[in-house]
C-alpha positions as CSV (number, residue, x, y, z in Angstrom):
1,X,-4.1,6.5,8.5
2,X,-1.6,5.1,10.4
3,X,-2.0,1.6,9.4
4,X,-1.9,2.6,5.7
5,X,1.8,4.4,6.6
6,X,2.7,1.4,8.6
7,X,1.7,-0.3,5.0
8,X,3.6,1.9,3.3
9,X,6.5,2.3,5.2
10,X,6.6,-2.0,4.8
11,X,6.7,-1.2,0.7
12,X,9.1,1.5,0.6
13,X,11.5,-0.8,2.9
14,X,10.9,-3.6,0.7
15,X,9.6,-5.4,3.5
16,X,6.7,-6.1,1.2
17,X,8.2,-6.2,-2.4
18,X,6.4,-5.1,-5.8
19,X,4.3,-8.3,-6.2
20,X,3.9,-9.9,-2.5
21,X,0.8,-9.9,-1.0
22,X,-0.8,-8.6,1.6
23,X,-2.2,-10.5,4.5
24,X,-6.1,-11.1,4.4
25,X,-8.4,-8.5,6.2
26,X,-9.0,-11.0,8.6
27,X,-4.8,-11.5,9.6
28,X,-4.1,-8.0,9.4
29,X,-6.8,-7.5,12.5
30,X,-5.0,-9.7,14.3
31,X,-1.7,-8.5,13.3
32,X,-2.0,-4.9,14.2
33,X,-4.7,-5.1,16.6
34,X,-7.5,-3.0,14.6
35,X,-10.3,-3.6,13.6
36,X,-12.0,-5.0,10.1
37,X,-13.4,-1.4,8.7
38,X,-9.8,-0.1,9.9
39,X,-8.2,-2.5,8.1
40,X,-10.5,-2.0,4.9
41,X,-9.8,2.4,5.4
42,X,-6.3,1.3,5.3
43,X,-6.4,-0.5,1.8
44,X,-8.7,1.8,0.3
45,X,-6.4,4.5,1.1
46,X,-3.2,2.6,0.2
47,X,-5.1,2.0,-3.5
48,X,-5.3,5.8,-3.7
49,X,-2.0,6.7,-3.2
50,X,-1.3,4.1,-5.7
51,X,1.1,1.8,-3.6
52,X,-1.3,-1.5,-4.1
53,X,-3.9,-3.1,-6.6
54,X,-6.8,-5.4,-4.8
55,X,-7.8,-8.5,-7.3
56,X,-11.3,-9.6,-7.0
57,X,-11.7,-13.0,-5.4
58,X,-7.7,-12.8,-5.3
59,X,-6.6,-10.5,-2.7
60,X,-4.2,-7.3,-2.8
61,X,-0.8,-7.0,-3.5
62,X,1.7,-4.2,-2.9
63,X,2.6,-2.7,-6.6
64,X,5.7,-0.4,-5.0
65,X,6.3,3.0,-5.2
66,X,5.3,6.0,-7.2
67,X,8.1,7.6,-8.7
68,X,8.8,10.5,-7.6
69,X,7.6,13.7,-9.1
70,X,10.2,15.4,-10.7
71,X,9.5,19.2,-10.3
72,X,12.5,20.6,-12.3
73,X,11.9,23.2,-15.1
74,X,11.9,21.4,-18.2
75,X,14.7,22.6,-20.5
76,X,15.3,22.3,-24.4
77,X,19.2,22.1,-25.4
């Protein structure tokens, strides 16, 4: 989990922009230090909270943020 926030935290800075990818499982080890199934938690959990898409054969890429929910009654004027 922490490595997906660290991830997350990047996107939300704009550190990693709509569009950039992310390095390979193999450069993020050595990056932060983890391991390869950590790295692979991480990315599986950032695709569920909708912050990046993974192309077969092509890598993954950081698709921004959600937009906030907007939890305001709806009103008809």
């Amino acid at each position: 989990m922490k490595l997906a926030d660290a991830i997350a935290t990047d996107i939300a800075s704009g550190k990693l922009p709509q569009g950039a990818a992310l390095p390979g499982e193999r450069a993020m080890t050595d990056l932060y230090s983890v391991s390869i199934g950590t790295v692979r938690r991480a990315v599986v959990e950032l695709r569920k909270r909708g912050l990046v898409a993974t192309l077969p054969a092509k890598g993954t890429y950081a698709i921004g943020m959600p937009e906030p929910a907007d939890d305001r009654p709806k009103t008809s004027e």
